[in-house]
Steps between C-alpha positions, in 0.01 A plus 500: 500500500198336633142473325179354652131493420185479712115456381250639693122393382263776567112483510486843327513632189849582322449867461428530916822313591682717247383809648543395872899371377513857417417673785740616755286513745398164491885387435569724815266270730615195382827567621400582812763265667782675344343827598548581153402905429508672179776822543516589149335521133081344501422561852154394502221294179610355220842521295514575147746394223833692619419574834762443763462423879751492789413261754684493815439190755687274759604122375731271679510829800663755285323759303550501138327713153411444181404688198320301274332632173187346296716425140226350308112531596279254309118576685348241582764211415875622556707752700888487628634660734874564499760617777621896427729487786527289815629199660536264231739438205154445290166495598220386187170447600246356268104513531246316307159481528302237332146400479433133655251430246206583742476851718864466643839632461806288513782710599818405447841688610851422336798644702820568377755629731866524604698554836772803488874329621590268197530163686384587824175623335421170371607325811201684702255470236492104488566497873238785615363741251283220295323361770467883657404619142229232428347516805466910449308449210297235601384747796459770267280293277320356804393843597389636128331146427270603851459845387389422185289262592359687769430818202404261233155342724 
């Protein structure tokens, strides 16, 4: 099982970043490298405690889904998102959202996750999935950090 965290600072306030995390559609363009598309659940806005998506995108040339569902919902300051079904063993993914003691957010995302195939599984997470997985996110938060931002002028 791996774990990781990033921190993001974001020059908006908590609530906005919260929201954007939410949104599928904003999720959606950040993973426009993966040419990532919702199929299934929240197709469009912002998820709600319980909701379910199934995303559906291409990493490492083969296409792969996930279910995920929103387990605990905290607005502004907490959400996880947890895999239903899909390509991992485990899949926990944490969200906070703080205030940085003047207008911004620091966002901060703990993943928790764990390759199917025993042995094998845990080979290709220290040898490719962590440095694949970290790098996801830090596009991900890349692209909300801009859009919020961009909506918080």
């Amino acid at each position: 099982m791996s774990c990781f965290e990033t921190v993001t600072h974001i020059n908006a306030p908590p609530q906005l970043a919260f929201d954007l995390s939410m949104d599928v559609d904003v999720h959606t363009a950040s993973m426009a490298d993966s040419a990532e598309r919702v199929v299934a659940g929240v197709t469009a806005g912002r998820m709600e405690l319980g909701d379910t998506v199934t995303w559906d995108a291409r990493h490492f040339g083969l296409r792969w889904r996930m279910t995920s569902r929103i387990s605990i919902l905290d607005r502004p300051g907490h959400f996880v998102d947890e895999q239903v079904s899909g390509p991992f063993k485990h899949w926990h993914h944490a969200h906070y959202f703080e205030p940085d003691g003047g207008e911004g957010t620091v966002m901060r995302d703990v993943i928790d996750y764990a390759a199917p195939l025993g042995l094998l599984g845990r080979v290709v997470e220290s040898a490719v999935l962590d440095r694949y997985m970290r790098r996801l996110i830090s596009t991900r938060n890349r692209h909300l950090k801009a859009a919020a931002e961009a909506a918080g002028v």
